[in-house]
N, C-alpha and C positions, 0 to 999 in steps of 0.2 A: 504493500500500500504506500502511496506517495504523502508526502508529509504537505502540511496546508502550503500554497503559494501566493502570493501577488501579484495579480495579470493586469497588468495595464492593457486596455484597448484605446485604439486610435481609431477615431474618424472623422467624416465630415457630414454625417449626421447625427441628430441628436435621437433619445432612442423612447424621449417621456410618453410619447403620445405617436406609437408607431403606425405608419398610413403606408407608404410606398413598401416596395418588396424588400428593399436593404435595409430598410428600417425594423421592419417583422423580421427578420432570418438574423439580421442583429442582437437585436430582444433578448432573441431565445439564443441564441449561443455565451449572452451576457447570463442570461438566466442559467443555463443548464453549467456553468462556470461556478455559479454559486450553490446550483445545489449538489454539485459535485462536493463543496464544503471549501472553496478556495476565496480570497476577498478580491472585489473586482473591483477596479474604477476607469469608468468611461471617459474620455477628455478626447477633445477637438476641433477642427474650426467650423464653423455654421457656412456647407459650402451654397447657401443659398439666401437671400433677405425673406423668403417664406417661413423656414422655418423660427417658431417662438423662441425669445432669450433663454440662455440656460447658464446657469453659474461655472458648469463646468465645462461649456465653449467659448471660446472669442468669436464675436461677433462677424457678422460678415465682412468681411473686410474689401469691401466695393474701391475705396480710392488705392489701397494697395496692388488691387487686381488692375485697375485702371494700368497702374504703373509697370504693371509687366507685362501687359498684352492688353493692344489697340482694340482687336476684337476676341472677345470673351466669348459669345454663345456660345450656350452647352461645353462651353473649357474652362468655368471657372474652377473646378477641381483643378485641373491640368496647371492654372495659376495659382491655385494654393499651393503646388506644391512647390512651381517657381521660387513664390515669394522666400516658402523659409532656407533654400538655396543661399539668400544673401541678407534678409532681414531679421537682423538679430532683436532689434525689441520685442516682434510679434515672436518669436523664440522663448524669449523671457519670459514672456507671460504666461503661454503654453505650459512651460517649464514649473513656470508657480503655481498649477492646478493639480500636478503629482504630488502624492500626500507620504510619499514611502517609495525609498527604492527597489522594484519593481525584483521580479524573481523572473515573469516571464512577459512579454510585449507581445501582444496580436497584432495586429495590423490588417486592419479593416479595408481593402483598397489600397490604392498603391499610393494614394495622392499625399498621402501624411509622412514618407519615406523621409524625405528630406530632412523632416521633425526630428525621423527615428535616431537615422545616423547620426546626428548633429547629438542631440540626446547623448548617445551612449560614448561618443566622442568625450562630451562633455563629463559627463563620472565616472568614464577609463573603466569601465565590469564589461565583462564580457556576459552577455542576457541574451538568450535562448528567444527567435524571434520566430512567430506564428502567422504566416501569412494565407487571409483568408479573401475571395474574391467573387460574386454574384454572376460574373461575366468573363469573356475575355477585351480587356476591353480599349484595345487599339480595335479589333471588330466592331465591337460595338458603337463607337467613336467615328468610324468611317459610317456606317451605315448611318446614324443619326446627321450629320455632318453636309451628307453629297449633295444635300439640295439647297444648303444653303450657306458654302464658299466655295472659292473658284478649286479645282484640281489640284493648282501647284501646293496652297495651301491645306486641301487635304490631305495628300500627299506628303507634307509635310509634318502636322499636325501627329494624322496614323504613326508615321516611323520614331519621331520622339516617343509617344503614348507606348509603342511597341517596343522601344529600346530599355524606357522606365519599367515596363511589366516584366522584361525580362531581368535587370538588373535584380529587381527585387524578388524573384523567385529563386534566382541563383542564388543569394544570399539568406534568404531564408530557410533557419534550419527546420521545418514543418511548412508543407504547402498543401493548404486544403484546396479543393473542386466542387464543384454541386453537380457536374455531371462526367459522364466516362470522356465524353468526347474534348473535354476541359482538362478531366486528369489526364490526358493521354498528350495532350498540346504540352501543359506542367511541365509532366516528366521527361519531353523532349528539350525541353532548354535547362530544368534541374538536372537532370542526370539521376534521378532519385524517385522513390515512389514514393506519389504525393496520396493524399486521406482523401475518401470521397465519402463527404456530408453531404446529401441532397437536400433542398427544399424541403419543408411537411408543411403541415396544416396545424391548425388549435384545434383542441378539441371541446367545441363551441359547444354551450348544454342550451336549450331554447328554456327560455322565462316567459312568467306571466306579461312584464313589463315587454320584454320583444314581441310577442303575440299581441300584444294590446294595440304596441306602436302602427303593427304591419295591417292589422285591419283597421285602423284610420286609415291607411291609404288608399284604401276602396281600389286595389287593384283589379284585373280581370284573372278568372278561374286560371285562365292559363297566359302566362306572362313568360317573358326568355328575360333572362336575368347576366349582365354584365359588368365586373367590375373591375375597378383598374384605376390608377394612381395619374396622377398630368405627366409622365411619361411620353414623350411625343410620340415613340412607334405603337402608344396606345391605340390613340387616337386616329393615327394613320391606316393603322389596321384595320379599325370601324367605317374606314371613310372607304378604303378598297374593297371592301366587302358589300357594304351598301351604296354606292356610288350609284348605280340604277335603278337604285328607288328601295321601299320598306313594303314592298307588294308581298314577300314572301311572309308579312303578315300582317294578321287581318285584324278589320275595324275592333271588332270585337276580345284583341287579345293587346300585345306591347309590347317594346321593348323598354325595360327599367335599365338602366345607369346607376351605378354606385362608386365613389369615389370621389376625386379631383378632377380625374381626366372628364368629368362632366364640366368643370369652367372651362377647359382647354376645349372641349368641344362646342361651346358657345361662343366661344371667343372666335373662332374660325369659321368666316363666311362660306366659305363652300359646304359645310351640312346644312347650309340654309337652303341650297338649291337640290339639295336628295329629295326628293318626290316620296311624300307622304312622311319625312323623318320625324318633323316634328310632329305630328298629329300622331302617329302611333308610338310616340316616345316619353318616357319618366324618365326626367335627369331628378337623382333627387342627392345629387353629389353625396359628402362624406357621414356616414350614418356613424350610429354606436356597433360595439359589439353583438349587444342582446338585440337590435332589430337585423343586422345581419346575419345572425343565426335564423332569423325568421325569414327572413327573404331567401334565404340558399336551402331550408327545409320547403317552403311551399313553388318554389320554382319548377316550371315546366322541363325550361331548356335551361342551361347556361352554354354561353359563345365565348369561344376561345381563339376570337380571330386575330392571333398570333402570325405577321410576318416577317418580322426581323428581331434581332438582338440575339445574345449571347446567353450561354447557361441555363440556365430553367427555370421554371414558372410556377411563383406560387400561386397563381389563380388554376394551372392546371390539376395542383393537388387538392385545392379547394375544394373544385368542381369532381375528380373521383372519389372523392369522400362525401360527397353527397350521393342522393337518390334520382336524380334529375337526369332527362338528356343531355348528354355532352355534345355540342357540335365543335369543333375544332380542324386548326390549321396541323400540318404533319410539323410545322414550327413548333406549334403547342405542345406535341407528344415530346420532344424532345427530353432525356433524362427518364422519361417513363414509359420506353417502348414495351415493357412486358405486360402493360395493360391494352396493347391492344385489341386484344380479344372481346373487349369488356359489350358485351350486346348494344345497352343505352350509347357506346360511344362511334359517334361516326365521323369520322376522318375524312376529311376536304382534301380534292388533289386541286381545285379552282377553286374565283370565287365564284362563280356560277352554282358548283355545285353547294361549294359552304350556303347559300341561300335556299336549294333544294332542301338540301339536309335539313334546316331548321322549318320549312314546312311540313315537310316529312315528320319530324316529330312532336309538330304541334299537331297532327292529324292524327297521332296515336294518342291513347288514354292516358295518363302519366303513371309513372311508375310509382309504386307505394310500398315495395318490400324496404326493409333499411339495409343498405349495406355498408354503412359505418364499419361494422366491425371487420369485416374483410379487409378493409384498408385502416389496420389500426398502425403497421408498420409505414404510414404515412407521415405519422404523428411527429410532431417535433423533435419530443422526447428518444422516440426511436430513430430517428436518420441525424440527431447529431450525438450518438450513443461514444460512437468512437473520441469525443474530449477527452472523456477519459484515457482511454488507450495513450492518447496523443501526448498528456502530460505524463503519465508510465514512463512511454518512449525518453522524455528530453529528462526524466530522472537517470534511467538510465545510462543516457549519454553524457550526462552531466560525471558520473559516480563514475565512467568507463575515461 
């Protein structure tokens, strides 16, 4: 048995009030750290002006980003990490939010590296570093990216993003995955074999209070249920799928929005010109727990029109841990190919057909056996089991 540690985590979100996917798969690794019986402290910078104040981040640091890059979208991480390259006060301050010196460092993303090194420069120990990651995400950077600057500076952009993700894999003595096709990228520039954590779900219990909320909303019997964070390839996804209209369903049914990516989708005129979007549409953006447990219990369908990004999806564990139709992108399956057998789940090779498919399963009965318990190796708790293991390992290595 390994004796208690000190894990410092780094990132650039904060984790009080978790909504997007790195924010929840954060959580729970901060979480299962602690009930493994280890003391944890989360510290970093807020790589966003969205996210609320938190004592144990610095703030967004917008004139600093200013100063290291003309154009920031979607690369203010990429400039957080610039910054602490050469800004020693935002350093210090960093520095002043560590309560104890650390036994082990995770590293939440790659963006905080520059903190790490500088860090451990700074108090000469040698500290066993954890590095964990959602994506790959010079991929993912490219793909977000292509539509909006010119090539050379994609191009550019991609190979730093891709030089930083390798540096710090290489350096890192622990590298987690969330999927095979991630661990197997890893271990090609580690040299080493890296841990694969996957994605899970909560295991969400339905209340009076979330039954209560969900029939105020005077939904229809049968509704397709969609959720997802302001994430841009969210929203892009919704808009390639239904780009010729919300014909595939009908007056008398809906499609509900849960999330952020419901502002992201108002904000963007072109779902204004989808034929019938708004009329068959609930955005009713970011709810609580307990009425999202109600909404993913009495849902028809849930949509998983996933076409880009990296790593895997917690709306796809979501969604096989419920009862509901699943219609999805073969993006979506990604990390979860051995469910494809699953009957309720039908796999889009278009969007043509991702449209068929969700009338298709508004035209059947809805499903009512529960099969929760089949997918309990979903669960949080079980796909990031190996922490444990993980801190074993760097005892180990430490003692060797």
């Amino acid at each position: 048995m390994y004796e208690k540690k000190k894990i410092l985590v780094l990132s650039t979100f904060p984790i009080d009030s978790p909504r997007h996917g790195g924010q929840i798969r954060l959580d729970n690794i901060v979480k299962k750290y602690k009930n493994l019986g280890h003391d944890v402290i989360l510290i970093g910078v807020l790589g966003s002006d969205q996210y609320p104040p938190n004592e144990n981040f610095i703030s967004y640091p917008r004139s600093e980003i200013a100063k290291v890059m003309q154009k920031s979208f979607a690369l203010e991480d990429y400039a957080i990490f610039k910054i602490f390259e050469e800004n020693d006060k935002l350093f210090k301050q960093l520095e002043k939010k560590i309560p104890w010196v650390p036994d082990i460092i995770h590293l939440e993303l790659p963006w905080l590296y520059s903190f790490a090194t500088k860090y451990l420069a700074s108090i000469d120990k040698k500290i066993p570093l954890i590095y964990g990651s959602e994506n790959i995400e010079h991929r993912l950077k490219e793909k977000i990216l292509k539509d909006y600057i010119n090539k050379e500076e994609l191009d550019f952009y991609t190979e730093k993003i891709k030089n930083l993700e390798e540096e710090v894999i290489k350096k890192a003595n622990i590298n987690i995955a969330v999927s095979k096709s991630d661990k197997q990228w890893i271990e090609s520039i580690s040299g080493q074999v890296a841990y694969l954590l996957p994605n899970g779900v909560a295991n969400r219990k339905i209340t009076i209070k979330g039954e209560t909320e969900f029939e105020s909303l005077n939904l229809p019997p049968k509704f397709v249920l969609y959720c997802a964070s302001a994430h841009l390839p969210n929203a892009a996804g919704l808009f390639k799928v239904f780009q010729p209209g919300l014909g595939c369903i009908q007056k008398d049914q809906a499609l509900v929005i849960v999330g952020s990516c419901g502002q992201l989708i108002l904000s963007q005129e072109k779902f204004k010109k989808i034929p019938l979007f708004f009329k068959r549409t609930r955005i009713l953006q970011e709810v609580d727990e307990e009425l999202l447990a109600s909404l993913v219990q009495h849902a028809h369908t849930i949509i998983l029109p996933i076409v880009d990004g990296e790593g895997t999806n917690l709306k796809t564990a979501e969604a096989l841990r419920s009862s509901a139709y699943v219609v999805a992108t073969a993006t979506a399956l990604r990390g979860f190919e051995e469910y494809l057998n699953e009957k309720r789940l039908l796999v889009s090779k278009s969007f043509e057909e991702f449209r068929k498919n969700i009338r298709y399963s508004l035209s059947q009965t809805k499903m009512t056996d529960n099969t929760c318990e089949k997918y309990n190796e979903l669960l949080w708790d079980s796909t990031l089991e190996k922490l444990g293991e993980i801190i074993l390992k760097l005892d180990k290595d430490n003692v060797e």
